[in-house]
C-alpha positions in Angstrom: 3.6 13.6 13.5 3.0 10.0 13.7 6.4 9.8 12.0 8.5 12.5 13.9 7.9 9.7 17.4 8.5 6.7 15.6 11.8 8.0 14.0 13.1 9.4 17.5 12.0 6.1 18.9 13.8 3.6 16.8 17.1 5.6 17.8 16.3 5.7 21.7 15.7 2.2 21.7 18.8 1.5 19.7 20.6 3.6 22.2 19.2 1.4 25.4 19.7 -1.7 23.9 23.3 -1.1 22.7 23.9 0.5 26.1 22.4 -3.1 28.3 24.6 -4.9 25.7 27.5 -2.7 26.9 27.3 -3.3 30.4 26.0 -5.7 31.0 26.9 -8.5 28.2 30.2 -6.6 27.4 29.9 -5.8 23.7 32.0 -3.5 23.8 32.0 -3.3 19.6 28.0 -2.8 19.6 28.5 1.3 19.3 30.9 0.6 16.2 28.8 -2.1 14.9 25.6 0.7 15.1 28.1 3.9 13.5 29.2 2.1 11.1 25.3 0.6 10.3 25.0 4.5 9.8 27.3 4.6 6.9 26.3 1.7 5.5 22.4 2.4 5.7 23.0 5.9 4.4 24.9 5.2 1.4 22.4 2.1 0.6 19.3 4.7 0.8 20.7 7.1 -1.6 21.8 4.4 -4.2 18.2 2.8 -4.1 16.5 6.2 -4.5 18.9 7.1 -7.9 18.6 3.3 -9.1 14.8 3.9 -9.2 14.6 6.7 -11.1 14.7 4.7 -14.7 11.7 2.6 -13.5 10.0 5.2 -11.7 10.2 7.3 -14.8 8.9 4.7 -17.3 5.6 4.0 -14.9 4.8 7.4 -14.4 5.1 8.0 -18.5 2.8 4.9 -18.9 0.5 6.3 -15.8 0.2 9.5 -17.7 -0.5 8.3 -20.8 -3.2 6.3 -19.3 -4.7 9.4 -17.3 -4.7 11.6 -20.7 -6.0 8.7 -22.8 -9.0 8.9 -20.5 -8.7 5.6 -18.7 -9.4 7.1 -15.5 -12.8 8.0 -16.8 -13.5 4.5 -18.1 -13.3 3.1 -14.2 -15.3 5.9 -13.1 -18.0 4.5 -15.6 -17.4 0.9 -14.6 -17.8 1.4 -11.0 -20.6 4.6 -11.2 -23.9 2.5 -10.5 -22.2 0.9 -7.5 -20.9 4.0 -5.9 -24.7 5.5 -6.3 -25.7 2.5 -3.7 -22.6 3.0 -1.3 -23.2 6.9 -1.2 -26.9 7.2 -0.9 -26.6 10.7 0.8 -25.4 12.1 -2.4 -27.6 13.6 -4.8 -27.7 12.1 -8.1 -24.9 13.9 -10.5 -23.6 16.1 -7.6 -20.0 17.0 -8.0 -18.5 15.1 -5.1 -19.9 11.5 -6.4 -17.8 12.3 -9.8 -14.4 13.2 -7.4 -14.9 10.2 -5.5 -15.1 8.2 -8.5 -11.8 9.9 -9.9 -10.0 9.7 -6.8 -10.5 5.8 -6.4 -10.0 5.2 -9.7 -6.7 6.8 -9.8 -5.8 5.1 -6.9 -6.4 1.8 -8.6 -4.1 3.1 -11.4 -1.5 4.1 -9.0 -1.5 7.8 -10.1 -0.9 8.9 -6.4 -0.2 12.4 -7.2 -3.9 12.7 -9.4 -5.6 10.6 -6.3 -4.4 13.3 -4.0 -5.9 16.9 -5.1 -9.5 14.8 -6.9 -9.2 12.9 -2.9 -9.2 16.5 -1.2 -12.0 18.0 -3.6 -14.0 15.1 -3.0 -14.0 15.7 0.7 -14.7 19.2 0.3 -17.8 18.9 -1.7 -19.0 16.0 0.8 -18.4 18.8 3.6 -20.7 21.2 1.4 -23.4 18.7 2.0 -22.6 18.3 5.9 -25.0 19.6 8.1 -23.0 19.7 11.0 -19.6 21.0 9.8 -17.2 19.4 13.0 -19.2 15.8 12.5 -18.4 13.2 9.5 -21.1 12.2 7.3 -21.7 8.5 6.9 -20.7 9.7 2.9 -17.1 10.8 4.0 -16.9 8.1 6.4 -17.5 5.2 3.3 -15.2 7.9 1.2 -12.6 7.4 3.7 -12.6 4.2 4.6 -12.4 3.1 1.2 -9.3 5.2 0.3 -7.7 4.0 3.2 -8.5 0.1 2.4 -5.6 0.4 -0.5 -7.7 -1.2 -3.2 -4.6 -1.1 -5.9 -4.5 -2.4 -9.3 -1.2 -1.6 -10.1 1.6 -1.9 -7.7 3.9 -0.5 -9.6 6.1 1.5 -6.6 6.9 -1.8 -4.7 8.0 -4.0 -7.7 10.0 -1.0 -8.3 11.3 -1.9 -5.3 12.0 -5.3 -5.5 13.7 -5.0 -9.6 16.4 -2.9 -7.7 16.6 -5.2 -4.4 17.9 -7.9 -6.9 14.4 -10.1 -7.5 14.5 -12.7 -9.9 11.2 -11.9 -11.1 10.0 -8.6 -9.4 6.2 -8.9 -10.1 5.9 -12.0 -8.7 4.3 -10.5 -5.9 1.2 -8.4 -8.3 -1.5 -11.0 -8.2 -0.7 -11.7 -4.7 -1.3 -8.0 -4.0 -4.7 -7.7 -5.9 -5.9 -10.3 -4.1 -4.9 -9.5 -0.5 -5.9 -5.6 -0.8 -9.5 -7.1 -2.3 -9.9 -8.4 0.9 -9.0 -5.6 3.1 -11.5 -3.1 0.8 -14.1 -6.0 1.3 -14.0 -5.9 5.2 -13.7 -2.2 5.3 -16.8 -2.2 2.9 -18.9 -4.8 4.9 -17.8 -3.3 8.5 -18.6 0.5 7.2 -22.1 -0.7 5.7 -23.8 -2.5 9.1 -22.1 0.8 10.8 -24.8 3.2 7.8 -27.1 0.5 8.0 -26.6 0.2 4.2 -28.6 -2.2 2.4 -25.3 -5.1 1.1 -28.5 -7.1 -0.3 -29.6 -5.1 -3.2 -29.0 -6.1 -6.7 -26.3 -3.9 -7.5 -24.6 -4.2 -4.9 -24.5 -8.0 -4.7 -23.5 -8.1 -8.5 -20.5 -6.0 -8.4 -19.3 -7.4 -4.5 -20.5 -10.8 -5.0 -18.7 -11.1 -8.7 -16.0 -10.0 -7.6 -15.6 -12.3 -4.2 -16.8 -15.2 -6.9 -13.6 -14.4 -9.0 -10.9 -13.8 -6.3 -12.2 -17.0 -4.3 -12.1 -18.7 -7.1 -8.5 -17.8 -8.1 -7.9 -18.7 -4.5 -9.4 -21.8 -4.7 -7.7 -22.7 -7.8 -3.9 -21.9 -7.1 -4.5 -23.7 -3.7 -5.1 -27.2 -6.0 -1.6 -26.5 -7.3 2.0 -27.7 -6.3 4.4 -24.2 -5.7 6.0 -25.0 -8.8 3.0 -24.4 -10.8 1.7 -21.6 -8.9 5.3 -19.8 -9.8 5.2 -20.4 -12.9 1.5 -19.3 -13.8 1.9 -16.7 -11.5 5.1 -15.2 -13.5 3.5 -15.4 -16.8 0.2 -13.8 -15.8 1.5 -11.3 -13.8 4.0 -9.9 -16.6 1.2 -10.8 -19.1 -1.6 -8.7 -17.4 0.8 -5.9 -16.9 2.1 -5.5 -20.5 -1.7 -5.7 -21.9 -2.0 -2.8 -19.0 0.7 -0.5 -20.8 -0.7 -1.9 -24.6 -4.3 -1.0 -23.9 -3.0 3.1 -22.2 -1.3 3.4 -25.6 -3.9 2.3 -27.5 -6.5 4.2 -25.9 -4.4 7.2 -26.0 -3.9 6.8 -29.5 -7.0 6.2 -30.3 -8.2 9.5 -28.4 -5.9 11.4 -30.9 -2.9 12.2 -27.6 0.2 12.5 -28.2 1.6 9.5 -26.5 4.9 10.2 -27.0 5.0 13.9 -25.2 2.3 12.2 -22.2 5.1 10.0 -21.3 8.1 12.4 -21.5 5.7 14.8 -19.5 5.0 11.6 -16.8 8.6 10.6 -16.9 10.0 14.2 -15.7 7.3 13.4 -12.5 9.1 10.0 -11.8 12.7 11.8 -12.0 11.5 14.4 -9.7 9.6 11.7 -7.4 13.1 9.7 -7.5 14.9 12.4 -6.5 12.7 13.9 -3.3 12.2 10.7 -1.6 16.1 10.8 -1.1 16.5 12.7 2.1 13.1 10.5 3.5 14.6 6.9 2.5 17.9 7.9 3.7 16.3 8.8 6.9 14.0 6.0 7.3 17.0 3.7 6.8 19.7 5.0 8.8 17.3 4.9 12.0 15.6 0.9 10.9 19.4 0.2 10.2 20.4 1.9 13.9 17.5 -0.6 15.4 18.9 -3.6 13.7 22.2 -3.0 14.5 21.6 -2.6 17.8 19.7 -6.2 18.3 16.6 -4.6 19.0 15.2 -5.6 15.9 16.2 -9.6 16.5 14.8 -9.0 20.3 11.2 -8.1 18.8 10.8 -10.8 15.9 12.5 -13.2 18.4 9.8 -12.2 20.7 6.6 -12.4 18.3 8.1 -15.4 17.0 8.0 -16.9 20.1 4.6 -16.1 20.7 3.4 -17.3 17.4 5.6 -20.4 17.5 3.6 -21.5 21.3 0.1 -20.9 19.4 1.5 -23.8 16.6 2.0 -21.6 14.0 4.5 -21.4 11.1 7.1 -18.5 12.3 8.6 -18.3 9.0 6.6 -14.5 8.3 6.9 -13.2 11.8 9.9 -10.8 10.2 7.4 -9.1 7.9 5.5 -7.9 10.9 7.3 -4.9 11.9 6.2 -3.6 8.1 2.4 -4.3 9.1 2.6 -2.5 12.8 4.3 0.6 11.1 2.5 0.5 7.7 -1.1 2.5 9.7 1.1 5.1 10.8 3.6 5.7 8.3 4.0 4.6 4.7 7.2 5.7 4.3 8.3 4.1 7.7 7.0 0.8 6.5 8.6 1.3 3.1 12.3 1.8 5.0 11.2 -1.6 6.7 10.1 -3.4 3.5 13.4 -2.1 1.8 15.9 -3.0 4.4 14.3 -6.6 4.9 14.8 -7.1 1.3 18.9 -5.7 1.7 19.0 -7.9 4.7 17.5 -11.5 3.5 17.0 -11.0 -0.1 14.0 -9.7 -2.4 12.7 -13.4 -3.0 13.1 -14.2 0.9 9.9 -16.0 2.3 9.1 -12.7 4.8 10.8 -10.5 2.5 7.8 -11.1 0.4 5.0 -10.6 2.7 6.3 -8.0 3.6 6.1 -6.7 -0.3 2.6 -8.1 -0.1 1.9 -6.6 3.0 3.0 -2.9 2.1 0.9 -3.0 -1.6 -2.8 -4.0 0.4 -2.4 -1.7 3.4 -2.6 2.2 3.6 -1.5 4.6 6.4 -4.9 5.0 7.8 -3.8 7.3 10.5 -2.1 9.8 7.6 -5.0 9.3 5.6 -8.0 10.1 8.4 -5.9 13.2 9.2 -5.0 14.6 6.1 -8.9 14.1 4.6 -10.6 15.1 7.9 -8.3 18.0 8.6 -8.5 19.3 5.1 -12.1 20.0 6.4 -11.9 20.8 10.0 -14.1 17.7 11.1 -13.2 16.5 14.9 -15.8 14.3 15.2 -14.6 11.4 12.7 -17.4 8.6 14.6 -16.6 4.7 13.2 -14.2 6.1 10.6 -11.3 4.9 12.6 -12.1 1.3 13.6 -13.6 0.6 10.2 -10.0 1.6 8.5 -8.2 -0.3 11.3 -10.4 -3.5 10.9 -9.8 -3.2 6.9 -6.4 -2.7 7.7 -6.3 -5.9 9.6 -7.8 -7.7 7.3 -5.6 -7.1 4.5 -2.3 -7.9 7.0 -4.1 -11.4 7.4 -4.9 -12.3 3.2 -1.3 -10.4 2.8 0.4 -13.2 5.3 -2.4 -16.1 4.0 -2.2 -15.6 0.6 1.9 -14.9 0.6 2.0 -18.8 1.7 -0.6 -19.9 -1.1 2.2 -18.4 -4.0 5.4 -18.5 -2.1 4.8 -21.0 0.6 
């Protein structure tokens, strides 16, 4: 729904703008400069959405060779005695802790479409312990929060994105990603636990959340001791070397568990065709009405604005054109991905903004989509701190996204 306004919006808008610049500045090319935009953005959303279909077919193969090689199950293992601290209205071994632990580790794998139905079930079972059927539990509220914090390990859609944009080196943007979206699952964590009055003190918890704060912080701290041209170039070859050891170590283990590795990718790679295909009608969409909102000036009228702002308070305005991805990203992935997409058309995949804006989309979620689609699945109305606590997380990542985008590309 959230969608359906922002889509009629952008044309509106368009329509005003174009219409002032009519009158009252005599444009009198702006309505050709917008139809034509039309055609342009049109044809450019359909070629994107058929030039993705190689890579989105090889990831999905490799993502399904990992899911029947059991790696899923491995990160459920990794992350159980941590989860049993987070969820402590859970019974021990009930259903719904193992679904939550499939759904976020499929998440971090970037097997959306697995995350999905597990997500749903998860939420179903937590209802099944809900005493009051139209009020969230503090368990779904952690569940949810979490899901919508976008804690990825494997960005693969965006530097999907970026390969067919024309980046030099599309997965430049990985490590920059991991840690951003650590930071937005770390506030939404910390801001959900003083909400249940959760205990962050105890032993377990402090190993897994203070082990892993010690490790980011200290990547932080150590590509901040670097000149860029070191940080690019250690960033490149650990980014490309982490993700080959990724798709190494799903063969192996599939191999290993006796799958045939061969027929899981073929089986994956028919997904990514089909996922190629479908999102054509949405990204032509998406673009035609960003690509009416540029044309128009609109869109130079709003970052010139922001910039404005951000340039009186003494700040560097250099990311300000990234921002439009951030307000639209909490209601509307695919909204925010039309805005990440044309940025990179406009300025170029290895642009400055172009980049947080990558960085932005891969460690934010549409929390709004989320809450509704997991709460509704149930019929809870009562969702208590669930919102704030995903916004606040969702803030947090739009500030490492923009922090940590200067530390690599700055």
């Amino acid at each position: 729904m959230a969608l359906n306004y922002v889509w009629i919006a952008f044309f509106l808008i368009a329509f005003i703008v174009a219409l002032f610049k009519l009158i009252f500045l005599g444009d009198q090319q702006i309505f050709q400069t917008i139809i034509n935009g039309t055609f342009d953005t049109a044809k450019a959303g359909a070629e994107i959405s058929l030039g993705l279909i190689g890579l989105m077919s090889f990831w999905l193969g490799i993502m399904k060779i990992g899911e029947k090689g059991g790696m899923i199950n491995i990160f459920a293992k990794l992350v159980g005695p941590f989860f049993n601290k987070l969820f402590p209205e859970i019974p021990k071994n009930h259903p719904a802790l193992g679904s939550i632990l499939m759904n976020f580790s499929a998440n971090m794998l970037g097997l959306d479409n697995a995350a999905t139905p597990v997500g749903l079930k998860a939420m179903k079972e937590l209802q099944a312990l809900n005493p009051n059927k139209e009020v969230a539990t503090n368990a779904q509220i952690m569940f949810l929060v979490l899901n919508a914090s976008s804690l990825t390990l494997l960005p693969i859609t965006i530097m999907a994105y970026r390969k067919e944009a024309g980046a030099v080196d599309p997965s430049d943007v990985f490590i920059p990603i991991l840690l951003a979206t650590f930071f937005s699952t770390l506030v939404g964590l910390i801001i959900t636990a003083i909400y249940q009055r959760i205990n962050l003190l105890n032993k377990v918890v402090l190993a897994y959340v203070g082990g892993l704060t010690l490790i980011v912080g200290s990547l932080l701290y150590y590509f901040s001791t670097l000149k860029q041209e070191e940080i690019n170039v250690i960033s490149q070859v650990a980014s490309n070397v982490i993700l080959f050891t990724v798709i190494i170590s799903f063969i192996t283990l599939a191999l290993y568990r006796n799958v045939n590795v061969f027929e899981s990718f073929i089986e994956g790679a028919k997904e990514g065709f089909e996922v190629a295909v479908k999102i054509i009608p949405y990204l032509v969409g998406i673009l035609v009405a960003v690509g009416v909102f540029r044309a128009s000036g609109a869109m130079d009228y709003l970052v010139q604005g922001v910039s404005a702002v951000v340039g009186w308070l003494g700040f560097d305005t250099r990311f300000v054109e990234a921002l439009p991805v951030a307000f639209m990203k909490p209601m509307s992935g695919s909204g925010a991905r039309g805005l990440m997409i044309d940025l990179m058309h406009q300025r170029g995949a290895d642009n400055f903004a172009a980049r947080v804006a990558c960085v932005i989309q891969g460690s934010t979620e549409t929390t709004f989509y989320v809450l509704a689609v997991y709460f509704g699945s149930v019929a809870i109305k009562k969702t208590r701190h669930a919102l704030p606590a995903a916004l606040l997380a969702e803030l947090a990542g739009i500030i490492a996204a923009i922090i940590i985008a200067y530390i690599f590309f700055g």
